[in-house]
C-alpha positions in Angstrom: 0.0 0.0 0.0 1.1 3.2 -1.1 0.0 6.2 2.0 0.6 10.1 1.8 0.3 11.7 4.6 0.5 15.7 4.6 0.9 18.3 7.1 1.3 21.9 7.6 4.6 22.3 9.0 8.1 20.7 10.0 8.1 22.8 13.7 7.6 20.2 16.8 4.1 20.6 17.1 1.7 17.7 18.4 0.4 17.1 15.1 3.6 17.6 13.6 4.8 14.6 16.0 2.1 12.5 15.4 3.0 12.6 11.6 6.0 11.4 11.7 5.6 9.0 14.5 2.9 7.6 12.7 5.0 7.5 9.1 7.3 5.5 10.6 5.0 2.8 12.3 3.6 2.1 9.1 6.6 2.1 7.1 7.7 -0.7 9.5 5.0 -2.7 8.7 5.9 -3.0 5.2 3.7 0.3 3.9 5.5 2.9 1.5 4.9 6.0 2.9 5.5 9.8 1.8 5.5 12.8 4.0 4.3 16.3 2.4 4.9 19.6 4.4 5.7 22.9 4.0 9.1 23.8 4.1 8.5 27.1 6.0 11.3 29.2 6.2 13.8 27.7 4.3 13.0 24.2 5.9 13.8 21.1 4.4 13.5 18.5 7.1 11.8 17.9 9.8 12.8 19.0 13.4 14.1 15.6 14.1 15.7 13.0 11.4 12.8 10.7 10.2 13.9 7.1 9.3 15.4 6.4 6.0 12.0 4.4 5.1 9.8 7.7 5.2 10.4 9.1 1.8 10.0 13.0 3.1 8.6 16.1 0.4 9.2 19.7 2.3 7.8 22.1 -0.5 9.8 25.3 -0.4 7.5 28.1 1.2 9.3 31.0 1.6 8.0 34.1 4.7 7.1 37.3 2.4 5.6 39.0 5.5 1.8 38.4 4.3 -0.6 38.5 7.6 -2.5 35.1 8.6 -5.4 34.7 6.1 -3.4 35.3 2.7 -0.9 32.8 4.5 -3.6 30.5 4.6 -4.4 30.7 1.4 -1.2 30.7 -0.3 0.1 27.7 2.0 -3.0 25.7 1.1 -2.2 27.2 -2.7 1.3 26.0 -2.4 1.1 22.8 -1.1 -1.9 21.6 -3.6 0.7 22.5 -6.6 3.1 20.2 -5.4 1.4 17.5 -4.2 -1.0 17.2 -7.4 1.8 16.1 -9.5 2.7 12.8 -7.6 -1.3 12.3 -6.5 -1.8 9.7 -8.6 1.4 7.5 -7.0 -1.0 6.7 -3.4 -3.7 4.4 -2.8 -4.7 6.7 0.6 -3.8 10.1 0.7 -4.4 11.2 4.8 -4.1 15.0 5.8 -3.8 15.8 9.5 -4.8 19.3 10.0 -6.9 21.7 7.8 -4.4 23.8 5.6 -3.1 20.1 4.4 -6.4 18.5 4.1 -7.8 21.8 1.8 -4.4 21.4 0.4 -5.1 17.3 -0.7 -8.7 17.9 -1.5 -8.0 20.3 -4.5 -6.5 17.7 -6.4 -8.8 14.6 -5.1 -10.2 13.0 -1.9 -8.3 12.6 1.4 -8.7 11.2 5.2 -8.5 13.6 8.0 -7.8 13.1 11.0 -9.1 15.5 13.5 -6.8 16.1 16.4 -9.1 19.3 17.9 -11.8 21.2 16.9 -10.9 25.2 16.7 -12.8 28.3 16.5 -11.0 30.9 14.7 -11.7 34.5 13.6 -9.8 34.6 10.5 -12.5 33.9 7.9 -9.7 32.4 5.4 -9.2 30.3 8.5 -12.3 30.1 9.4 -13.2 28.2 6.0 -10.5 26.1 6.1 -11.0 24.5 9.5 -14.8 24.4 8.3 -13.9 22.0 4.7 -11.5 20.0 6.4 -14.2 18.5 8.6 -17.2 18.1 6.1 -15.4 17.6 3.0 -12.6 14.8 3.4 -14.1 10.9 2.4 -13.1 9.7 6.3 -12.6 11.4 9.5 -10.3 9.9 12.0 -10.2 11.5 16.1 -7.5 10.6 18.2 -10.1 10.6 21.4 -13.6 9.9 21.9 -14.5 12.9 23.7 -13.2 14.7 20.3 -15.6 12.3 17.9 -18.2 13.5 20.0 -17.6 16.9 19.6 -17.8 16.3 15.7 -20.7 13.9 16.1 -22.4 16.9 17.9 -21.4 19.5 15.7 -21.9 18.3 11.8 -23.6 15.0 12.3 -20.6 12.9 11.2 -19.2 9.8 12.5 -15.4 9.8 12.7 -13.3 6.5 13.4 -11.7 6.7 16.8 -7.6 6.0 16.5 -5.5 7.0 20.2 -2.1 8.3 19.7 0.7 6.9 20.5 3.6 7.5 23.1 7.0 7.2 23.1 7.1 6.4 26.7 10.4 4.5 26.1 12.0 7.8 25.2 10.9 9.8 28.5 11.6 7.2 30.4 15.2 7.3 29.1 15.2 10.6 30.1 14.4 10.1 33.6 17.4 7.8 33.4 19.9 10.7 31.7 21.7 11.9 34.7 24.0 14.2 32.6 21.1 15.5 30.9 19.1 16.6 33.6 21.9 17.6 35.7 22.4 20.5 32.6 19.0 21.4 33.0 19.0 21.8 36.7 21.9 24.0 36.9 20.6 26.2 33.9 16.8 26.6 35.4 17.2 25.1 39.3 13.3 23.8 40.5 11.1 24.3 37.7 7.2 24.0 36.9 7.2 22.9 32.8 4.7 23.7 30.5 5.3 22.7 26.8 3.3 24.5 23.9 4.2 28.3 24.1 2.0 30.9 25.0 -1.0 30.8 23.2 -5.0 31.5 24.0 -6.1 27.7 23.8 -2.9 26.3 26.2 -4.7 29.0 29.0 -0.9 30.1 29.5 -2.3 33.0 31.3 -4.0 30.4 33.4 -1.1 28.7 34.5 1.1 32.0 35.1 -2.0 33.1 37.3 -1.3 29.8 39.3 2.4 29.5 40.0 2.2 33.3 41.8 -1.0 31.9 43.8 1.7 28.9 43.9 4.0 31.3 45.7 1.9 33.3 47.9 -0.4 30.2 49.0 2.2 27.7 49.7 5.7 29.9 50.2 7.2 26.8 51.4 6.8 25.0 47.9 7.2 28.1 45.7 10.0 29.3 47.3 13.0 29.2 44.4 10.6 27.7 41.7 10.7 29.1 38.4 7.8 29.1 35.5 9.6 27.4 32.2 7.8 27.3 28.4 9.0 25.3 26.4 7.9 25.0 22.3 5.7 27.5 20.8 6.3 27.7 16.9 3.3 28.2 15.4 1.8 29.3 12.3 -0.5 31.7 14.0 -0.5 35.1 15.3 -0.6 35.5 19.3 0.6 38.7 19.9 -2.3 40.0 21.5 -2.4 37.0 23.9 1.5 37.6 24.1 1.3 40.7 25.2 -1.5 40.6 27.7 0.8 38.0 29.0 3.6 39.6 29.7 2.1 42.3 31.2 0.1 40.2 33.3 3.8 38.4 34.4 5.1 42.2 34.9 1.8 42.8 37.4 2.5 39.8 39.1 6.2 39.8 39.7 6.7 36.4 37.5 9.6 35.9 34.9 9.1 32.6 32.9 12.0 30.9 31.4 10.6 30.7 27.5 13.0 28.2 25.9 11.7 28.3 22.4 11.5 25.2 20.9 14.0 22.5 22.3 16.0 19.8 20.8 14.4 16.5 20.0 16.9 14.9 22.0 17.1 17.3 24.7 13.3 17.6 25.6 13.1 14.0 27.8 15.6 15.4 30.2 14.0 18.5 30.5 10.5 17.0 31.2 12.0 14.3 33.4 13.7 17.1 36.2 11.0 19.0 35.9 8.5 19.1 39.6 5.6 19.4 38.1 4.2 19.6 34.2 1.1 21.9 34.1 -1.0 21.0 31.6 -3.9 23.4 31.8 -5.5 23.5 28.1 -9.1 25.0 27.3 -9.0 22.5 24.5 -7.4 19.3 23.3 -7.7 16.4 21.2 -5.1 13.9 23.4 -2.6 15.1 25.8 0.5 13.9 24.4 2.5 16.3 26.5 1.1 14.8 29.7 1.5 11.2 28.9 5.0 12.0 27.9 5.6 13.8 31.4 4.1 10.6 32.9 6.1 8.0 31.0 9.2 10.2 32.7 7.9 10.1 36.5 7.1 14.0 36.5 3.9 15.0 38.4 1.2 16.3 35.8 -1.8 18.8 36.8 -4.2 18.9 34.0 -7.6 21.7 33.5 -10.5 19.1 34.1 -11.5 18.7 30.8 -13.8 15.6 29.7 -11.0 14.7 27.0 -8.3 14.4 29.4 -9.8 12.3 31.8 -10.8 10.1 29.2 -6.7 10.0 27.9 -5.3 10.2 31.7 -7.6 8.6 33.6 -6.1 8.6 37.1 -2.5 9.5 36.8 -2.7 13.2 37.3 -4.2 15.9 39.6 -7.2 17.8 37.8 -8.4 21.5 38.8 -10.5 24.0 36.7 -9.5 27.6 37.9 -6.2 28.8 38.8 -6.6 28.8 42.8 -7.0 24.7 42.2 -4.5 24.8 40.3 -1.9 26.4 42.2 -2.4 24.3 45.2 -2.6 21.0 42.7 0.6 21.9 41.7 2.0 22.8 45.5 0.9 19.6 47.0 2.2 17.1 43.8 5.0 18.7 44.6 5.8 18.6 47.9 4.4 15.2 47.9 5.3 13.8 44.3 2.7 10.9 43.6 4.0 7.3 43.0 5.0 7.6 39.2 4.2 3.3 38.4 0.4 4.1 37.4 1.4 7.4 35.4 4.5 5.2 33.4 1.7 2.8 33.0 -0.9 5.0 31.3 1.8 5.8 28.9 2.9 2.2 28.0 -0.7 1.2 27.2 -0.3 4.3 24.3 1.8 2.6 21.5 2.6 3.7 18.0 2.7 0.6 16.5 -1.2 -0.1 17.8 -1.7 2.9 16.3 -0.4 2.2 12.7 -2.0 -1.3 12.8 -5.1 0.5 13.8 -4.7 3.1 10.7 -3.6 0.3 8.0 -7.4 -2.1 9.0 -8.7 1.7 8.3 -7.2 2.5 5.1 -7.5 -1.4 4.0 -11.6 -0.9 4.3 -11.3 2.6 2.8 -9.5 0.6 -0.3 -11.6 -2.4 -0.3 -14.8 0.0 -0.4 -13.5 2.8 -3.1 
């Protein structure tokens, strides 16, 4: 079987990761598979290598300062020029986010899979995020709770397919002595959040919590530091940037924004971490978490249907900020016996995954 699988950028986003994770899986069971993205910047890989078995296509897409909507169009424009020409080389062609899915369906059907559900202003976005749920031939969701939301919403019944995690790797991490020894002299005791600051990760949320953090539980907070890590993005968060910082400024907080960290760096930064706050309005999974959880670090999640469906147990919840700030004291001053959180990750495989998506794409042949 011949699978393209397309998305919208080569940054480490959650999407992103699942691409290539996924590419891989199946490659290993004997699939040929291509990867499509948008070489953004003067990209022409991925953040990480990809395995010599994933045949990868970055399609040059140079910045020319256009705002969001025009870049919506012309990186739906761009991609669907390249990709048509080799179309016809792939029995399944399977986008996994809107720009790449509007991008595969000018030239033919596609799968989508649906990691979250959005609501944007931008109408060029809006209408992009609006095809790339009615239009594709099949709909995959990563969680139930997000199938719902689309079952709700349009009336449409998308295959449910979990993500997988590379628990193996964070756990490795936990073990890197050298690595998190670097991290612990550059940032000393840190609370982690992984993402960047943007309106749907409620970073404001979480930097309203670590200062109740301090002034509820001095004992705890004492000598603790706020790190973000990741944030690339495609999307334009200044306003929410900016109501951050100032908000920081008010409240006497200076996060440690790392940018986006190396692929091989990032499990030793998760694993030293005291706490990983986790404190989304929306999600499709909670990869972040799980990843957190397969190190040993504490998690505090926002109570959202979604992630107590994908965490179950393993982490503290809390809705508002005050919860959250004394969630995050008491995991850690009293950090929680890591053995069910490492196993919640295990259960969360890639290769279940890609069998999952080849018995999917086999009935989407056998019925085409």
């Amino acid at each position: 079987m011949r699978v393209a699988l397309l998305t919208y950028s080569t940054k480490p986003r959650g999407g992103v990761v699942h691409t290539l994770a996924l590419a891989e899986s199946l490659a290993r069971r004997g699939v040929e598979v291509d990867l499509w993205t948008l070489g953004r910047g003067g990209d022409t890989a991925f953040f990480r290598q990809v395995e010599p078995a994933v045949r990868v296509h970055a399609v040059p897409f140079p910045d020319v300062g256009d705002a969001v909507g025009p870049r919506i169009v012309r990186s739906i424009s761009v991609l669907a020029a390249a990709f048509a020409a080799r179309r016809e080389h792939y029995d399944v062609v399977h986008a996994q986010d809107c720009i790449s899915a509007n991008a595969a369906m000018a030239s033919g059907p596609c799968v989508r899979t649906i990691h979250h559900l959005d609501t944007f202003t931008t109408p060029e976005l809006a209408a992009c995020h609006e095809r790339a749920v009615v239009e594709p031939v099949a709909r995959i969701c990563v969680s139930a709770a997000v199938a719902g939301e689309v079952r709700r919403g349009w009336g449409l019944e998308p295959t449910v397919i979990a993500n997988g995690v590379e628990a193996h790797r964070f756990a490795a991490g936990a073990r890197d002595d050298v690595g998190r020894e670097r991290w612990r002299g550059r940032l000393g005791r840190y609370v982690l959040a992984v993402g960047g600051i943007e309106p749907r990760k409620g970073t404001t949320d979480l930097l309203e919590a670590f200062a109740l953090l301090r002034a509820r539980h001095p004992d705890v907070g004492r000598g603790l530091r706020l790190v973000l890590a990741g944030g690339e993005t495609l999307f334009d968060y200044r306003g929410y940037r900016g109501t951050f910082d100032r908000r920081a400024a008010e409240l006497d907080v200076q996060p440690e924004l790392l940018g986006v960290v190396a692929h091989d760096e990032l499990p030793a930064l998760v694993a030293e971490a005291a706490a990983l706050g986790f404190v989304s309005t929306q999600e499709g999974f909670g990869l972040a978490p799980l990843e957190a959880l397969a190190a040993g670090t504490p998690v505090v999640a926002r109570d959202l249907p979604v992630l107590r469906e994908v965490l179950g147990e393993a982490v503290a919840y809390a809705a508002d900020p005050v919860a959250m700030a004394d969630a995050l004291a008491a995991v850690i001053a009293s950090p929680p016996d890591p053995a069910a959180g490492r196993a919640r990750a295990q259960a969360f495989t890639w290769d279940a995954a890609a069998a999952a998506h080849l018995r999917f794409y086999e009935r989407l042949v056998t019925a085409a």
